[in-house]
C-alpha positions in Angstrom: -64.3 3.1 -3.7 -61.1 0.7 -3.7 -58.2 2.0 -2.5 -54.7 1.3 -4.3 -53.0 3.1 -1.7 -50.1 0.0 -0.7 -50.2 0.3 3.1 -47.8 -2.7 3.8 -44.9 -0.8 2.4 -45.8 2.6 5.0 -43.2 0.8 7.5 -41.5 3.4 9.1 -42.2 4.7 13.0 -43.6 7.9 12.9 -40.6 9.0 16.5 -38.0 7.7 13.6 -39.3 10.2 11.2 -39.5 13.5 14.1 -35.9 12.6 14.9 -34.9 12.9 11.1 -36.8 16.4 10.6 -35.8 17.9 13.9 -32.0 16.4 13.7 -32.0 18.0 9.7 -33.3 21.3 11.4 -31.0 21.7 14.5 -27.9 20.6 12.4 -26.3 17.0 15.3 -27.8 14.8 17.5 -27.3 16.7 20.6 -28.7 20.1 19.4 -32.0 17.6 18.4 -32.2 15.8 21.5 -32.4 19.3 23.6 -34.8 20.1 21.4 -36.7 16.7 21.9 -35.9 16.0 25.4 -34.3 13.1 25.0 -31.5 11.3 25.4 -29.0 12.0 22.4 -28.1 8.6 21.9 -31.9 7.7 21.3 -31.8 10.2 18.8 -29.1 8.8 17.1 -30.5 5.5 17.4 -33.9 6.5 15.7 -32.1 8.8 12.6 -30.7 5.4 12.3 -33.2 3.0 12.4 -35.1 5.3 10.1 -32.0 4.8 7.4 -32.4 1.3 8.0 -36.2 1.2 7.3 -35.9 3.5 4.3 -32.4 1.5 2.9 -31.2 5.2 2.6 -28.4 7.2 4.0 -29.6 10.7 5.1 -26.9 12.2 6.9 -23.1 12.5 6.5 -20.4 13.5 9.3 -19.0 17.1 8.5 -16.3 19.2 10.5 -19.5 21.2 12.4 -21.8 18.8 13.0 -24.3 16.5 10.5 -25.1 17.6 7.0 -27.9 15.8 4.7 -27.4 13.5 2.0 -28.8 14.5 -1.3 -30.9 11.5 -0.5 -32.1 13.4 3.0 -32.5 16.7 1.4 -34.7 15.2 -1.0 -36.5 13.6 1.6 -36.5 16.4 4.0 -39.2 18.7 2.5 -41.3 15.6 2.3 -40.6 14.6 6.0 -41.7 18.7 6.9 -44.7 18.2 5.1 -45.6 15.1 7.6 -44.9 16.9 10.3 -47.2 20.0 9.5 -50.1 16.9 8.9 -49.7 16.1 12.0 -49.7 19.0 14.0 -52.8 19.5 12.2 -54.1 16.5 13.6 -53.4 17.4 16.8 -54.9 21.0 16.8 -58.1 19.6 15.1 -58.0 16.9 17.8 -57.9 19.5 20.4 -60.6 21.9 18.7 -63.3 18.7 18.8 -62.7 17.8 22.6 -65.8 18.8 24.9 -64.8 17.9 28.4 -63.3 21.4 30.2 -61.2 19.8 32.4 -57.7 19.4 31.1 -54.8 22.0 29.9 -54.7 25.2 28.4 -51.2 27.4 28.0 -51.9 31.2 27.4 -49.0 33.1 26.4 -48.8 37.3 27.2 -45.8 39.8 27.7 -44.5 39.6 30.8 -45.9 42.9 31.9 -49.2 41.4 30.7 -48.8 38.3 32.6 -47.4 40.2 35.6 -50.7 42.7 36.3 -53.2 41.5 33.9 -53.6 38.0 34.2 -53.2 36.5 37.9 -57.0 37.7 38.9 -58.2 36.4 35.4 -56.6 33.1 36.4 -57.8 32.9 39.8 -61.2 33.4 39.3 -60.8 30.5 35.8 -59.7 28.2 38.3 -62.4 29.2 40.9 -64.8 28.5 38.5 -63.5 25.6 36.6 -60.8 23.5 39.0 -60.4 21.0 36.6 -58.3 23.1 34.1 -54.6 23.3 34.3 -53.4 26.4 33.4 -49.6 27.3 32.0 -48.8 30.9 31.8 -45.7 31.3 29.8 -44.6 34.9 30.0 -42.5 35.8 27.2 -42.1 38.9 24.8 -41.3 36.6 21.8 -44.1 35.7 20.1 -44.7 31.9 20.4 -45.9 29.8 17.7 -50.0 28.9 18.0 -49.5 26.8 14.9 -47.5 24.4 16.4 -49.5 24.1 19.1 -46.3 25.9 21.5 -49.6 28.0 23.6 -53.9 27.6 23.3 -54.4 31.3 23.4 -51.9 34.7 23.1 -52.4 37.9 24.3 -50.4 40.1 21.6 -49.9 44.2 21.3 -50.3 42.9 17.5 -52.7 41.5 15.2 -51.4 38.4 13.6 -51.5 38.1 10.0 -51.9 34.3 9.8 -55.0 32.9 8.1 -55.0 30.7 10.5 -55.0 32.3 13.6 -58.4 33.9 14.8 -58.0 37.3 16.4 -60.4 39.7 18.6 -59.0 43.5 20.1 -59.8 43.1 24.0 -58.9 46.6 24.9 -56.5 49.4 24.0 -54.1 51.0 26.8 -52.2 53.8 27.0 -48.8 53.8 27.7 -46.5 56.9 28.8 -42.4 57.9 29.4 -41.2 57.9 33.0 -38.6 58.3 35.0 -37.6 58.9 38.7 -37.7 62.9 39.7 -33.9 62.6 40.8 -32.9 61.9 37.0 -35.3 64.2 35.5 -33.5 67.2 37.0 -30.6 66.1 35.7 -31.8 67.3 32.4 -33.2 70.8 33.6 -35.1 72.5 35.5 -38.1 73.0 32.2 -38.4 69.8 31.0 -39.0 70.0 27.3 -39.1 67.7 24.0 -35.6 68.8 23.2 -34.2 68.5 27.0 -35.5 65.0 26.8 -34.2 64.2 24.1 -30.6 64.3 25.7 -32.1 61.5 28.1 -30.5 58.2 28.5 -33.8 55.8 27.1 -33.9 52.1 28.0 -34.6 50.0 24.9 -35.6 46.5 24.0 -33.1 45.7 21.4 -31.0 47.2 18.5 -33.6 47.7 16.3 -35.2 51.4 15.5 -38.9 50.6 16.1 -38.8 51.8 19.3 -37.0 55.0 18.7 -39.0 55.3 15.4 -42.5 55.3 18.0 -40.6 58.0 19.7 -39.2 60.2 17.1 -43.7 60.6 16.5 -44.0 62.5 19.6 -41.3 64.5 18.9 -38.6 63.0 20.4 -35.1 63.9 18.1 -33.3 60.3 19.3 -30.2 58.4 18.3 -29.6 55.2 18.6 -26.7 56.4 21.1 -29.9 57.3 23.0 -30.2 53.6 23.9 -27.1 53.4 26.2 -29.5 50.2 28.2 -31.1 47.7 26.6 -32.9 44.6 27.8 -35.8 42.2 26.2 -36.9 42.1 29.7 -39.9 44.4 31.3 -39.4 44.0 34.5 -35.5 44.4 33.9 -36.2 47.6 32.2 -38.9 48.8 35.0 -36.2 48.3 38.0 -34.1 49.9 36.0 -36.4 53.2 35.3 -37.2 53.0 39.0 -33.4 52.9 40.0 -33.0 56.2 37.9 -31.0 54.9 35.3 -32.8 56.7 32.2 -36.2 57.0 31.1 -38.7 54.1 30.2 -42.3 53.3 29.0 -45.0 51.7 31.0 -48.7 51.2 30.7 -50.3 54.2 33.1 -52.0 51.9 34.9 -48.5 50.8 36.0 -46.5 53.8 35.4 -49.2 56.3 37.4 -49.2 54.1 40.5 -45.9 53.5 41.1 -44.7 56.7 43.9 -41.0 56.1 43.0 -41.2 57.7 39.3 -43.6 60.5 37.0 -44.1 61.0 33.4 -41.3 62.6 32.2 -42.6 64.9 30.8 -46.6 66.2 31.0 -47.2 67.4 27.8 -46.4 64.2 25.6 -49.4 62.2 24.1 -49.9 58.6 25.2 -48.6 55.5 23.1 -51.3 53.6 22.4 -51.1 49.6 23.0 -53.5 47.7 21.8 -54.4 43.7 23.2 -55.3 41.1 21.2 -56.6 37.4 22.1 -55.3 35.1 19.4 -56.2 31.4 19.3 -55.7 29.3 16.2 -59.1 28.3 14.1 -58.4 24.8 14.9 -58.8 24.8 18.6 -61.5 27.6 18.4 -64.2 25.4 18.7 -62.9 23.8 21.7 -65.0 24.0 24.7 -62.3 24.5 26.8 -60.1 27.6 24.9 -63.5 29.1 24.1 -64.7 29.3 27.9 -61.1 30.5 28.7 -60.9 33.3 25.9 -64.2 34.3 26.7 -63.4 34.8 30.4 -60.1 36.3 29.1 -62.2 38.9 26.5 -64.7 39.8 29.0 -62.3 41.0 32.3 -59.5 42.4 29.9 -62.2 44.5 28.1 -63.3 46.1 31.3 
């Protein structure tokens, strides 16, 4: 079959083009080159060698920063369409490689990454030394389609058709809080004295009290006098006596400084899910990790 396709006129360098789409995304050169880890005038530099190879203008100097040209906006989508063909590549180029040795990046909570994962991990590199493992502990959920982790561990499943998911195990999670504070709210503890608690939330949103208000809890957002994103930050502070907290039992029950607050509550159940993307599925490498991963978390 002949191909028409014109390949002396595909001229531009594929760095020249990233710069563009991530310098259009982040809004100047300096927010891109963060972003890149580079050095902001190469940034510059490449946004303008791409102009040069195109015989376009894409950006123009506003009070805030960089703005695109209607010649870059045109361009842009086109540009972001590129990119996701070549993360493609990439995942699909990772999913085909059969040598173990190499890296893999697993992403959990930090609670997660705190208690469940360090003996998982130890025996991985027991048994297979040549893979590098990155652990990056973080309750956002990071992106598996651009290739930011191999393999999540998520209290969620994912609704991506991309993303293949499997439930490793289902915890339980409970309230607690040191004895000192819970007499502070009586000496019979009940759904309504505990619900005059001080609670340590994640954020400003009502999912958390919404969970609660299920059990019988009669909360306010007022209730949520601390908040942090952090875990652990929310675990010292339960174990300080600062309010009242959740934790996995496992967690929660061993720890002598606190108790559930109060005995009669049901648990909150927490699922875990091991996420990889269909791409790198079939790579030797995720698929002996996940499978250690699925087999000791299921236990």
């Amino acid at each position: 079959m002949h191909n028409c396709m014109d390949w002396k006129r595909l001229e531009f360098d594929w760095n020249h083009v990233r710069a563009f789409l991530v310098t259009a995304d982040e809004g100047s050169f300096s927010a891109a080159a963060r972003a890149l880890e580079i050095a902001q005038p190469t940034v510059g530099r490449q946004v303008a060698a791409l102009e040069a190879e195109l015989g376009v203008t894409l950006f123009e100097r506003v009070a805030k920063g960089l703005a695109l040209t209607p010649t870059g906006v045109e361009l842009v989508e086109h540009v972001r369409a590129m990119s996701e063909a070549a993360f493609r590549v990439a995942r699909v180029a990772a999913g085909q490689t059969l040598s173990l040795d190499g890296p893999i990046c697993i992403t959990a909570s930090e609670i997660d990454a705190t208690y469940l994962l360090p003996p998982i991990v130890a025996e991985l590199r027991a048994k297979h030394p040549g893979i590098d493992v990155e652990i990056v502990a973080s309750n956002a959920p990071l992106d598996l389609q651009r290739r930011e982790a191999d393999i999540a561990l998520r209290s969620f499943r994912p609704s991506e058709p991309e993303l293949v998911a499997r439930k490793v195990r289902e915890s339980e999670a409970y309230l607690y809080a040191t004895p000192a504070y819970l007499r502070t709210l009586g000496k019979r503890r009940t759904r309504e004295s505990l619900s005059r608690a001080t609670f340590i939330g994640f954020d400003r949103s009502d999912t958390f009290r919404k969970g609660l208000a299920a059990l019988g809890l009669a909360l306010t957002a007022e209730s949520f006098a601390i908040r942090c994103q952090s875990q652990h930050v929310q675990w010292a502070l339960v174990r300080q006596g600062a309010g009242v907290g959740i934790m996995l039992a496992d967690i929660g029950d061993a720890e002598p400084s606190v108790r559930r607050a109060l005995d009669d509550l049901p648990p909150i159940k927490v699922p875990l899910w091991l996420v990889t993307h269909r791409d790198v599925h079939s790579s030797r490498r995720v698929r002996v990790v996940a499978d250690l991963l699925a087999e000791r978390l299921a236990r």
